[in-house]
C-alpha positions as CSV (number, residue, x, y, z in Angstrom):
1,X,0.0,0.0,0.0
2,X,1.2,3.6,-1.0
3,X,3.4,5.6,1.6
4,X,1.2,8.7,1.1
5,X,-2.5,6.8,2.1
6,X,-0.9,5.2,5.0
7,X,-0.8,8.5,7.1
8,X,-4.8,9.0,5.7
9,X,-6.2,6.1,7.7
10,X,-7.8,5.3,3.7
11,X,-6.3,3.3,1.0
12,X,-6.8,2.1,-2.3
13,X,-8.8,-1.1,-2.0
14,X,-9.6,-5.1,-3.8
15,X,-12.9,-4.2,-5.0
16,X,-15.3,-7.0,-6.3
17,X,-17.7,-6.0,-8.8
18,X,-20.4,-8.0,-10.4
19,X,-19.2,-9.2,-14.2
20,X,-22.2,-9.5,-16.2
21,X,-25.0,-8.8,-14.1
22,X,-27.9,-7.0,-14.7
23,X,-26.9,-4.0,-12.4
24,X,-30.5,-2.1,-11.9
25,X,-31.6,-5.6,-10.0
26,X,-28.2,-6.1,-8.4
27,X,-28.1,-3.2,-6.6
28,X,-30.4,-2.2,-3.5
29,X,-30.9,0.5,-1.2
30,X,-29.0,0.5,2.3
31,X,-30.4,-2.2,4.8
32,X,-31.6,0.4,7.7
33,X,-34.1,2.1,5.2
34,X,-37.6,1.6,4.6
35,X,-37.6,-0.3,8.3
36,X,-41.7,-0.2,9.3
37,X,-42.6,-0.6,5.2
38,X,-42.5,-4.0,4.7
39,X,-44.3,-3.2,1.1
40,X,-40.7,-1.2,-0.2
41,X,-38.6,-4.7,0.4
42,X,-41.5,-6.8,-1.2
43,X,-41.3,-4.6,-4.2
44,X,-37.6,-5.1,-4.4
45,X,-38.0,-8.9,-4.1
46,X,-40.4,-9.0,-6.7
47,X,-37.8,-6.7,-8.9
48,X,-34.9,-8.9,-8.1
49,X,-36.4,-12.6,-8.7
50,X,-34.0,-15.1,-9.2
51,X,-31.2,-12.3,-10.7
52,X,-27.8,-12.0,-9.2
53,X,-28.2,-9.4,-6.7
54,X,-26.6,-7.3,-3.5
55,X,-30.2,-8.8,-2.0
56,X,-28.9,-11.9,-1.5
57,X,-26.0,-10.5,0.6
58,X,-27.6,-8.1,3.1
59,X,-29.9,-8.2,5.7
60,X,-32.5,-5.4,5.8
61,X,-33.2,-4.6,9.7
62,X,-36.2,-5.3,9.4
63,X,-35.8,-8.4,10.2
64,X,-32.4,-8.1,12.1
65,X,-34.8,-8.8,15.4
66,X,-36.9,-11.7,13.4
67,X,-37.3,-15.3,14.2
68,X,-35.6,-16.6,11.6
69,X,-32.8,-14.3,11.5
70,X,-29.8,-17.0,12.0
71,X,-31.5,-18.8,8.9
72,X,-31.3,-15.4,7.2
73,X,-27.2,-15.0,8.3
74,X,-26.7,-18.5,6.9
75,X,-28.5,-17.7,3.6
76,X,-26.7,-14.9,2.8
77,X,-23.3,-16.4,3.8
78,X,-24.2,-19.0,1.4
79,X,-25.1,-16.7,-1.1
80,X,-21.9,-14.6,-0.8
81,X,-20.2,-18.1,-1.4
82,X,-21.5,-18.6,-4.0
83,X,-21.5,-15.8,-6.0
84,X,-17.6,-16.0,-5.0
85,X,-17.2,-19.6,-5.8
86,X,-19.6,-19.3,-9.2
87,X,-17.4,-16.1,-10.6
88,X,-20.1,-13.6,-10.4
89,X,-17.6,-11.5,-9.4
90,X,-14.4,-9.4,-11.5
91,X,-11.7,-7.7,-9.4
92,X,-10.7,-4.7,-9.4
93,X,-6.7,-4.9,-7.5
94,X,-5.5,-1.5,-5.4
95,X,-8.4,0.5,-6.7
96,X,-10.7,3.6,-6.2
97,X,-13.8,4.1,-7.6
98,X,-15.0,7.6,-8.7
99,X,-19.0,7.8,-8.6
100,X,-21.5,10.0,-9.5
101,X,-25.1,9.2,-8.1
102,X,-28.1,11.2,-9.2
103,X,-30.7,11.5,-6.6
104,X,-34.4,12.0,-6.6
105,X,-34.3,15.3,-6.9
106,X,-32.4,15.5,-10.2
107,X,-28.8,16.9,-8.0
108,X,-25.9,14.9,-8.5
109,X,-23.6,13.8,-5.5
110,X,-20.3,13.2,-6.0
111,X,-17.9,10.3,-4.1
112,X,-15.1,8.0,-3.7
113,X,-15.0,4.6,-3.2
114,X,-11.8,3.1,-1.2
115,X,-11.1,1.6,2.2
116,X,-10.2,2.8,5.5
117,X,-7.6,1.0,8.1
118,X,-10.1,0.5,11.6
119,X,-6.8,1.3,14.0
120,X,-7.9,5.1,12.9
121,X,-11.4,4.9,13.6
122,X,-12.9,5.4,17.1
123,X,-16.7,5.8,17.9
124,X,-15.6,7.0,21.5
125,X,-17.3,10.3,22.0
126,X,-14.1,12.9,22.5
127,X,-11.7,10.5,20.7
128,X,-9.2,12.1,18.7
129,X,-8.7,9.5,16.2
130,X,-8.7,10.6,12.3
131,X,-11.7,8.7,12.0
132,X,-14.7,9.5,14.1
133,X,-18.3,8.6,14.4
134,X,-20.5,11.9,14.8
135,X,-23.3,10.7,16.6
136,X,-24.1,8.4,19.6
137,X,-23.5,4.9,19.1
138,X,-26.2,2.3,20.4
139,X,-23.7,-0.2,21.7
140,X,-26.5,-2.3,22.1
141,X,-27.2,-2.5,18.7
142,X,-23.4,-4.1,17.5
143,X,-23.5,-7.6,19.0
144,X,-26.9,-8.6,16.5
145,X,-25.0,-6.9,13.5
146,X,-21.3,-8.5,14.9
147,X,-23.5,-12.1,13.7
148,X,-24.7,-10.3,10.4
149,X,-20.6,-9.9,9.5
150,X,-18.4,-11.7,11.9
151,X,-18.4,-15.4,9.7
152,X,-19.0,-13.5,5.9
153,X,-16.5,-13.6,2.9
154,X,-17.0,-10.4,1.5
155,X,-18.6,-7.2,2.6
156,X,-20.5,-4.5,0.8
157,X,-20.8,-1.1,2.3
158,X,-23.3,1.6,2.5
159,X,-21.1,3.6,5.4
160,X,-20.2,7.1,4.1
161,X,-17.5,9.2,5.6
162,X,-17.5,13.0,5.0
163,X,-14.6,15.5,4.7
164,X,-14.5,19.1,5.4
165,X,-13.2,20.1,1.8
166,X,-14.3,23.7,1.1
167,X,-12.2,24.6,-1.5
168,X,-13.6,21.0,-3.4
169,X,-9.4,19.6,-3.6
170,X,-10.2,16.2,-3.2
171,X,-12.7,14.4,-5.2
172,X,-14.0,17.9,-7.2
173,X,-11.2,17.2,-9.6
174,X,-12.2,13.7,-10.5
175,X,-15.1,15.6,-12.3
176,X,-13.6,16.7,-15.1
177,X,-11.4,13.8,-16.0
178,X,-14.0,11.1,-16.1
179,X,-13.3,11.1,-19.7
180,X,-10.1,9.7,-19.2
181,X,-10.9,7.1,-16.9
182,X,-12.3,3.7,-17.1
183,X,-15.9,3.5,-17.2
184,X,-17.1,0.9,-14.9
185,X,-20.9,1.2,-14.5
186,X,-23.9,3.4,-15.5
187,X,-27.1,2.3,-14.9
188,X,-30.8,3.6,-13.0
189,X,-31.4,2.6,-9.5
190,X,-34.6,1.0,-8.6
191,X,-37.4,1.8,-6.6
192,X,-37.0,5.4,-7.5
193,X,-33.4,5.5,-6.5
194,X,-31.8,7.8,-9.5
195,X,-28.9,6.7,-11.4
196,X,-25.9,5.8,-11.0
197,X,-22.3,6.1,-12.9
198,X,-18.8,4.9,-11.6
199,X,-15.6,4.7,-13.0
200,X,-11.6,3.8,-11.8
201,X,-9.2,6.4,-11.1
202,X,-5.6,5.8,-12.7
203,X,-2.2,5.7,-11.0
204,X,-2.0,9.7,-11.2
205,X,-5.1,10.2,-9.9
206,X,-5.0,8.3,-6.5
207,X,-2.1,10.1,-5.7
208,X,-3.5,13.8,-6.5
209,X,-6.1,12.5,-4.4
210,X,-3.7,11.4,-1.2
211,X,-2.1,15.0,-1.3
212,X,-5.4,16.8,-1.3
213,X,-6.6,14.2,1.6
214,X,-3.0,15.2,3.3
215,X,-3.8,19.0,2.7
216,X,-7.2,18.6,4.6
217,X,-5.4,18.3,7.7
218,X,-2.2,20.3,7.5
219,X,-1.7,23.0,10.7
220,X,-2.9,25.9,8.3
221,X,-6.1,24.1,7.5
222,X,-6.9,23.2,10.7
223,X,-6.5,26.9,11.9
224,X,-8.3,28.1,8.9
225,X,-11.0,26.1,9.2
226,X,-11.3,25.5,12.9
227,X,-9.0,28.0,14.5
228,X,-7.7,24.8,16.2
229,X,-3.8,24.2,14.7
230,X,-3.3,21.9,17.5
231,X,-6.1,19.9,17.4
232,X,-6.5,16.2,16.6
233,X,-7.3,16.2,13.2
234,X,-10.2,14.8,12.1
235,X,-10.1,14.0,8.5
236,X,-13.4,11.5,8.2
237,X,-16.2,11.9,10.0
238,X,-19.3,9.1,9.6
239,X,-21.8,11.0,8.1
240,X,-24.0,7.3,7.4
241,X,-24.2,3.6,8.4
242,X,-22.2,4.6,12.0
243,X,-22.9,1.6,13.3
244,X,-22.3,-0.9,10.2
245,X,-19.0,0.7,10.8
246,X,-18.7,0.3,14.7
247,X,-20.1,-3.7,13.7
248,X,-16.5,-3.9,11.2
249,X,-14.8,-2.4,13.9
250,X,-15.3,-4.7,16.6
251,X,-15.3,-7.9,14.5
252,X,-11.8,-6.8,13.9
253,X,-11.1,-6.3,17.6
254,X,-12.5,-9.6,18.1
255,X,-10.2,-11.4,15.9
256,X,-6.8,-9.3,17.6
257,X,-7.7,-11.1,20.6
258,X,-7.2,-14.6,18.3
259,X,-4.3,-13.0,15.8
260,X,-0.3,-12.7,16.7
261,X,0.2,-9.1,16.6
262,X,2.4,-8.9,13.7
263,X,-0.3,-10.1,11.6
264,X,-2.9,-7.5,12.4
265,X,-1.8,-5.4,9.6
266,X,-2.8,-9.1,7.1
267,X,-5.9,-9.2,8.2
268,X,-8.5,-8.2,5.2
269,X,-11.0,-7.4,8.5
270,X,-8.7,-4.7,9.3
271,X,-10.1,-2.5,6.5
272,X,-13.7,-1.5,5.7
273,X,-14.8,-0.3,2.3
274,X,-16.1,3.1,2.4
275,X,-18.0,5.8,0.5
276,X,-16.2,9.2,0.8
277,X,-18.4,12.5,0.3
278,X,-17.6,16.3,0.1
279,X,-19.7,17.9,3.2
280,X,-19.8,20.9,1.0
281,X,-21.3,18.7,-2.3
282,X,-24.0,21.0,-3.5
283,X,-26.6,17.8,-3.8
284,X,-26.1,16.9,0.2
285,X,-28.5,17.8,2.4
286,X,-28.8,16.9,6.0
287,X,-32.6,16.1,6.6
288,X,-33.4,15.7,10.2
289,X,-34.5,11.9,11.5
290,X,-38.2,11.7,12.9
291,X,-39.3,9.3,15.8
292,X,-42.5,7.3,15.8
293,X,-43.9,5.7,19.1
294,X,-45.4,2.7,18.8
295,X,-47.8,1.1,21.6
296,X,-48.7,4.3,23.2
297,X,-51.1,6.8,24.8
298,X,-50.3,10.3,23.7
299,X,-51.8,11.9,25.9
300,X,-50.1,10.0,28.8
301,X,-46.8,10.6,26.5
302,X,-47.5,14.8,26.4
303,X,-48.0,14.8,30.0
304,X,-44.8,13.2,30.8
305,X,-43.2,15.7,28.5
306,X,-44.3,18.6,30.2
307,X,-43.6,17.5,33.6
308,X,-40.2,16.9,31.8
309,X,-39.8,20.0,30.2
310,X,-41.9,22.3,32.7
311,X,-42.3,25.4,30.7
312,X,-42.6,23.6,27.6
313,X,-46.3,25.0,25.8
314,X,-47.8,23.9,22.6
315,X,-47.4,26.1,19.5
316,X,-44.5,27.5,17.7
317,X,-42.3,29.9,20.0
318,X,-38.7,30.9,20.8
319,X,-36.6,28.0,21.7
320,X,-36.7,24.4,20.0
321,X,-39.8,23.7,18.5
322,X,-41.4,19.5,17.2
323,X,-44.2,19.1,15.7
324,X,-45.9,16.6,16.8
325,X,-48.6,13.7,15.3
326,X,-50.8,11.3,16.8
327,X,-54.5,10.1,16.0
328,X,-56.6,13.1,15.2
329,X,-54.1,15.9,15.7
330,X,-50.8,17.7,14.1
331,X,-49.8,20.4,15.9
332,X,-46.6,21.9,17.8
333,X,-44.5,22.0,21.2
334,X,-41.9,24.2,22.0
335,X,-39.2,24.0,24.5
336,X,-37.9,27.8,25.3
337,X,-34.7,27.2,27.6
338,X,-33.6,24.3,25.9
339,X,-30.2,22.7,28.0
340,X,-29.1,20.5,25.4
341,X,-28.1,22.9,22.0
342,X,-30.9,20.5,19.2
343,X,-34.0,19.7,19.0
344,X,-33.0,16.1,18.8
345,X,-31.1,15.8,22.1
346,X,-33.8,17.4,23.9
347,X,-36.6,15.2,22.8
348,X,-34.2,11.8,22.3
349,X,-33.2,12.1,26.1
350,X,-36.8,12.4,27.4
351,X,-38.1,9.8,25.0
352,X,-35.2,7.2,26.3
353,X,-36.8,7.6,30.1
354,X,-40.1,7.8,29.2
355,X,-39.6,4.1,26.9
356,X,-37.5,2.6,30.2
357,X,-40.5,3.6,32.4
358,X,-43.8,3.2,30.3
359,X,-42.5,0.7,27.3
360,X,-43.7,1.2,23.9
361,X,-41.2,1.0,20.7
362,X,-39.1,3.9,18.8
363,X,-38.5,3.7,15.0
364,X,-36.5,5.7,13.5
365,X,-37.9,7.4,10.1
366,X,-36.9,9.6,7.2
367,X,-39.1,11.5,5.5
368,X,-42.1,14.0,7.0
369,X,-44.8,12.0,5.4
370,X,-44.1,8.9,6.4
371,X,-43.4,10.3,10.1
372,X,-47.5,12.0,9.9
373,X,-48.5,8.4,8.0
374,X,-47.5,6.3,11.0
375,X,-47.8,8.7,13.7
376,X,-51.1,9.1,13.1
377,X,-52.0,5.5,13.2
378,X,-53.7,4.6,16.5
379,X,-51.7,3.3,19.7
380,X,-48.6,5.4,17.5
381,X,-47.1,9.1,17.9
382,X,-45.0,10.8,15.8
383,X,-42.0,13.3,16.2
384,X,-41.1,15.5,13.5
385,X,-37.6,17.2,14.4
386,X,-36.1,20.7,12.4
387,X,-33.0,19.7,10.5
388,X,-29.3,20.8,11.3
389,X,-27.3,22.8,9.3
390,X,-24.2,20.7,8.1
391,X,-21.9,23.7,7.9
392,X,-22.4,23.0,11.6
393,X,-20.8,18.9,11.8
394,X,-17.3,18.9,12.0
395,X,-16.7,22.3,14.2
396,X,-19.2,20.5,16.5
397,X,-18.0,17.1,16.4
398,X,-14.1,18.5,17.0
399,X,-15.9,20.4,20.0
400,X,-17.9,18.8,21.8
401,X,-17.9,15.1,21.0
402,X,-20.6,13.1,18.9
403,X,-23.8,14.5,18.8
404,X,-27.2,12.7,19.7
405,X,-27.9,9.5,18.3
406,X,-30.1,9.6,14.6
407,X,-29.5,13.5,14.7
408,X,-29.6,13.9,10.9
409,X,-29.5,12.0,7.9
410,X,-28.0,12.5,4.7
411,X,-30.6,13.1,1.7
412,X,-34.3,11.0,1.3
413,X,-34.2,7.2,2.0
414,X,-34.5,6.2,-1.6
415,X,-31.5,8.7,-2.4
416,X,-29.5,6.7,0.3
417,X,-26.2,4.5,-0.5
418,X,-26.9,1.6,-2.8
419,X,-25.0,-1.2,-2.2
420,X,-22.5,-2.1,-5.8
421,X,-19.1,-2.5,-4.7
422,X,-18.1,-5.3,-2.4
423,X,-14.2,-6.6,-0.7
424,X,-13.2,-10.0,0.6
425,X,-13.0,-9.8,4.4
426,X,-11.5,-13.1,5.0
């Protein structure tokens, strides 16, 4: 591996990609979307049939909690097997992958495909590693994705890191030389999920684009764009699929307990392929991440949140204002002295006690239509939260630590990651 990636934490990477497959049906949408509408996966079966297809080789959390979800882990092992042993796959050796995705909206979002080394990534909130996670992360929620990954040949991402790239050095470039690279794929997404173009950067290229990663965190851009020369650098910050990323990490810990240390460095679990995004590409938006309530009375859940939030009143106002949904109303509460600095920490942290004492469910949902759809439902409630301004992540994140868990997400559900790409892990 290069001398110049090896200070970045992110390398050129062994990327698998399908040979001959039809590549609308190979490729789905990321497995934590479309979680309480069983109807979006049923349509994607349907689409897929008996084609070679990334459906085969994820699990869609939907049924991460089912009762035949070791079944499902040994399916899609078996799949990934075969596809290896069958030659679905081409490789593509020491490789990144420049891609242009075309979202619902008609914007086009621009990224890089390579891998990152997990001794720089950390998830600790306040860690000063180059790679950080920028939101809470449910360590509950790794040990039932640690079964998903922790036996699999290959893995396909849908994690996206961000960089703070103002000036557009890094992957801006790669725009206007497409021409001269190697076109890979172009095809349209399913299920509404725009198009989708990729193609593999030469020799030249990867290193331009190890120099501008380098520049990102020099002492003059740190205090230029932090005022913080000093300061740990952060070069990636997790922008999506934090805790696919914390599941890598930890099946790599788990396997330095049963490695010599001088072969740590071998070991493909040691890397994770990753998605790398501008945080200043024109077509990224942060939208914010409602929460419906499942298996609950509102109006025992408002009067909980008042006595919580004493001079919290319904309406808009000055402070933090959610709108909320249940059976029969859409309306608005505002908190005016708010002690936690968003919307989402204030209503996350009473929702967490409220769920310990009084049970009920939490989903997590994208999109302000579906969050009024289900929260309206009877026995459900639904929390619509403002969004965050992204200009705001990294000076945050260097700050004051991760923020909330499921404080933003990156674009609609159907413009999220589709999974294409894939890397032996074993």
């Amino acid at each position: 591996m290069k001398e110049k990636f090896e200070k970045l934490g992110f390398y050129p990477a062994d990327i698998l990609l399908p040979k001959d497959a039809d590549m609308t049906k190979w490729a789905v949408v990321a497995c934590d979307q479309f979680t309480s509408q069983p109807e979006y996966w049923e349509a994607v079966e349907k689409t897929v049939g008996d084609a070679p297809s990334t459906l085969r080789l994820i699990l869609p959390e939907a049924k991460l909690n089912g009762p035949d979800v070791d079944k499902d882990i040994k399916a899609i092992n078996a799949s990934m097997k075969d596809y290896l042993d069958r030659g679905v796959f081409q490789t593509l050796p020491g490789s990144l992958i420049y891609m242009e995705r075309t979202q619902s909206d008609g914007k086009i979002r621009h990224g890089l495909i390579g891998m990152v080394d997990l001794e720089q990534y950390d998830f600790t909130p306040g860690s000063g590693a180059l790679i950080r996670a920028t939101e809470g992360t449910v360590l509950s929620r790794i040990p039932p994705r640690v079964k998903v990954r922790e036996d699999a040949p290959i893995e396909l991402p849908h994690v996206m890191l961000l960089i703070d790239d103002p000036d557009g050095t890094v992957i801006e470039p790669l725009t206007a030389q497409s021409g001269s690279m190697e076109s890979l794929y172009d095809f349209d997404l399913q299920q509404g999920g725009g198009h989708l173009k990729g193609w593999k950067l030469s020799e030249g290229q990867m290193d331009a684009v190890a120099d501008a990663l380098a520049g990102l965190i020099s002492p003059a851009a740190m205090e230029k764009k932090y005022g913080m020369a000093d300061a740990a650098p952060l070069l990636f910050a997790v922008g999506d699929g934090n805790h696919s990323l914390a599941t890598a990490k930890q099946c790599y810990e788990n396997l330095k307990k049963v490695t010599p240390e001088s072969e740590w460095a071998s070991l493909p679990a040691r890397y994770a392929l990753v998605e790398v995004v501008n945080n200043h590409d024109d077509a990224l938006g942060f939208e914010p991440i409602h929460r419906v309530l499942f298996g609950v009375d509102p109006a025992k859940v408002m009067a909980a949140f008042q006595a919580a939030y004493p001079n919290a009143h319904e309406g808009k106002g000055e402070g933090q204002t959610i709108e909320v949904v249940w059976p029969g109303h859409d309306g608005f509460i505002t908190v005016p002295d708010p002690k936690m600095q968003l919307a989402v920490g204030t209503l996350q942290s009473f929702l967490d006690q409220y769920l310990k004492e009084n049970g009920g469910e939490v989903d997590y949902i994208h999109g302000d239509d579906v969050t009024r759809e289900l929260g309206s439902k009877e026995g459900n409630m639904g929390f619509l939260l403002p969004a965050m301004g992204k200009e705001q992540l990294f000076k945050t994140v260097m700050a004051d630590g991760v923020l909330p868990r499921k404080t933003f997400s990156m674009g609609h559900a159907q413009d999220k990651r589709y999974y294409v790409e894939a890397r032996k892990i074993r």
